[in-house]
N, C-alpha and C positions, 0 to 999 in steps of 0.2 A: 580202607575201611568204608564200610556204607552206609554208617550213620549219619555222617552230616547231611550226605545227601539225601537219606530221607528225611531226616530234619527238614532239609532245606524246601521238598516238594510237600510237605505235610502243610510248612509254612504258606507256599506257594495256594497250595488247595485253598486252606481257611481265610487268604486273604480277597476281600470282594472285587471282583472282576472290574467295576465300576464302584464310588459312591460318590454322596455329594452332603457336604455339611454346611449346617446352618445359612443354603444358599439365598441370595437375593438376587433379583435380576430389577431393574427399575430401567420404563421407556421414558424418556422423554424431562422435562424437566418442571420446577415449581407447580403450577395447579393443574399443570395438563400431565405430569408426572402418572403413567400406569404402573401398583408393583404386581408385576406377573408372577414372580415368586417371593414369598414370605415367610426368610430363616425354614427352610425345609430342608432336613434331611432323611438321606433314602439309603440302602447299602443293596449291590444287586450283584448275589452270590455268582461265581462260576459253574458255568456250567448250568443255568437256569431260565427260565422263559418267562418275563416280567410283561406282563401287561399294563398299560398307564389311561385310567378312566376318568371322565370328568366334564362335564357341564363347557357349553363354550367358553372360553375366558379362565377357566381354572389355572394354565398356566401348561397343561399336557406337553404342547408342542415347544415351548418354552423348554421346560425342564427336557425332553428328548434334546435341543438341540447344542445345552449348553453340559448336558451330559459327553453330549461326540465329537465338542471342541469347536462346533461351526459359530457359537455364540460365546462371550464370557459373561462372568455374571458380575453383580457389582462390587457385594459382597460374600463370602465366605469359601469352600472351596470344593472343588473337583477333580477325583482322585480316578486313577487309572491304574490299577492294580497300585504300585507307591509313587504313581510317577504326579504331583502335584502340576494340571493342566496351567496354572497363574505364573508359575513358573517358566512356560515355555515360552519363546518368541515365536512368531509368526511361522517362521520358514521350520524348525521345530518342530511344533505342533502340527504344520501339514502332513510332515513327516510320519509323524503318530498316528494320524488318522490313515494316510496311505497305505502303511503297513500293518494296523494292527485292528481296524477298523473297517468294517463293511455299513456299506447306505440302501435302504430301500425306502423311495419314496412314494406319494401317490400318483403323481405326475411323472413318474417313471424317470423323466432327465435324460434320454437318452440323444447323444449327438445324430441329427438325421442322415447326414451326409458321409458317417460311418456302417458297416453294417455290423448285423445282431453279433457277427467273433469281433469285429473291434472295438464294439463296445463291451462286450464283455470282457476283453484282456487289456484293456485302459489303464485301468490302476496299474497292473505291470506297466504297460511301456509307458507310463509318466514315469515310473520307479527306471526306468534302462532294464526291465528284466523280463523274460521271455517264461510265459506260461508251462507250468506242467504239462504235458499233451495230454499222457494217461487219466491226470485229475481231471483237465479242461473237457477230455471225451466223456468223462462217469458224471462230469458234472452237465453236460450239456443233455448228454442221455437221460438222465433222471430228471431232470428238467421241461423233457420233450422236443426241446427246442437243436438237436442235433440236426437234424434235417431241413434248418431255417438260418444256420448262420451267416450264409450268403448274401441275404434279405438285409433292407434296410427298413428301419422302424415304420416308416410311410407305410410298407408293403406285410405288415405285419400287426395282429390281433392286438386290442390291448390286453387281453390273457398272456399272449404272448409277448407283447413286450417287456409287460412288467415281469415276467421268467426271465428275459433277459436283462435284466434289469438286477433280479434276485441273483445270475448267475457271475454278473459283477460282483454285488457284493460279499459273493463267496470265495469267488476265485484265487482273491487271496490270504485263504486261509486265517481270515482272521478271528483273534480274540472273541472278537465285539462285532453283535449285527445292531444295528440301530433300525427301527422301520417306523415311518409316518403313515400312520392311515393308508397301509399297501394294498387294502383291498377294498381301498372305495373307490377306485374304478375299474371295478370287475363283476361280470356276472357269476352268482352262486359258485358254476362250477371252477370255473376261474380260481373264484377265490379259495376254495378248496384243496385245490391243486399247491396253488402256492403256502397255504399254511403248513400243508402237509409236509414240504421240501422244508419249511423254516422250524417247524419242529423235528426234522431229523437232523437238520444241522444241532442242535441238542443235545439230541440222546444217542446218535453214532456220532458224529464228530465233537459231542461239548464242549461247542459256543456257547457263548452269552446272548440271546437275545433281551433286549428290548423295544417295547411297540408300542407304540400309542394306536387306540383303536376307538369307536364309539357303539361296535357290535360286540353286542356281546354271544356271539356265533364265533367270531373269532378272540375273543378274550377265554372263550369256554380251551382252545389249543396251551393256553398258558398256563404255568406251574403255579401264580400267585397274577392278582390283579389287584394295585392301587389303585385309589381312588381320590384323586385330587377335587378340592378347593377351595379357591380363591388364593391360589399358590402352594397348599399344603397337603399334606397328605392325610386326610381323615379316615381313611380305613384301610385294612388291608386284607384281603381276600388270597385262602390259599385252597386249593385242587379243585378250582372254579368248571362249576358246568354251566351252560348259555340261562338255565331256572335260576341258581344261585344268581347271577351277573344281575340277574335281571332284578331279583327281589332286591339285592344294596341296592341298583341305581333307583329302585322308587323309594327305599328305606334314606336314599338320600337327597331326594327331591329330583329326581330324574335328569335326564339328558338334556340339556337347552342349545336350541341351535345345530 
């Protein structure tokens, strides 16, 4: 019978790729205590391209981080499709992020002393597992960077390294892309290039993206853009173009910082 199982996938679809309930995050302790988030929560459908906007200090990078398991929060919780992140122990939870999680940050993070293919098939061989060839080619090709993987980051663009960079975080095929301001260090077309490849990871292969960003040039590529702060999510913006982005952030007292 093929009922259950599309039960089962229907379920699969309507459940959120990512969310996070009534989360808290608190730095530090008594009067020097920062709360970076406060009782926020967010649900960030499959298969959809979330933008995360917001004033310095809002908490942006906060909530990215504690959405992809690199941070816990103090109180409430963070869910991965059903899998409750509070729940995991350390070696666990790396596990989850290894496999089902992609990272792209601004500072790119790439090991120098490897070049652009071994940092790109990384996550594999932490896992003991040996890259797709056919994918690792369509992905390096579309990327542009097929003809550089030789090269060590040193010897290579920051356009270009942050592509390899992106082509880490794809490689394996995961879930969830996470991205921190991936296109502020990059010129225009750079950054262009790169959006383009994270919203086809979308709409041919749907993934989940999430990104925090502070253009809204690049919030214009997302399906929906929040707007956090002082921990919380005060607005939410859907089938955002760089005009709209632009009118909330002065309808919300602008960008600081």
């Amino acid at each position: 019978m093929t009922i259950p199982d599309e039960q089962a996938v229907a379920t699969l679809e309507a459940t959120p790729a990512a969310r996070i309930i009534d989360g808290v995050k608190i730095y530090g302790t008594g009067a020097a205590a920062v709360r970076a988030l406060d009782k926020i929560s967010a649900d960030f459908a499959a298969g959809m391209f979330t933008a995360i906007m917001g004033p310095s200090g809002s908490g942006k990078s906060t909530l990215l981080h504690c959405l992809a398991g690199l941070d816990r929060l103090t109180e409430g919780q963070v869910l991965i499709r059903n899998v409750d992140l509070s729940s995991l122990d350390d070696k666990d939870l790396t596990l989850l992020r290894r496999e089902r999680i992609g990272f792209v940050f601004q500072a790119f993070n790439l090991i120098p002393t490897l070049t652009a293919q071994e940092n790109v098939v990384l996550p594999l061989s932490l896992g003991g597992k040996k890259p797709d060839r056919d994918w690792l080619e369509q992905l390096t090709r579309s990327l542009g960077i097929a003809d550089r993987l030789g090269h060590r980051p040193a010897e290579l663009s920051g356009g270009q390294q942050q592509r390899v960079a992106t082509a880490r975080a794809l490689v394996t095929r995961p879930e969830l892309i996470f991205a921190d301001e991936p296109t502020g260090n990059l010129d225009s077309r750079s950054a262009t290039e790169l959006l383009t490849q994270i919203r086809r990871a979308v709409d041919e292969y749907r993934q989940t993206v999430v990104m925090v960003t502070h253009d809204p040039r690049a919030a214009a590529y997302a399906d929906r853009v929040l707007f956090l702060a002082d921990g919380r999510v005060v607005r939410e913006l859907l089938a955002p173009t760089a005009d709209r982005v632009l009118d909330a952030i002065r309808e919300n007292g602008g960008e600081r910082g």
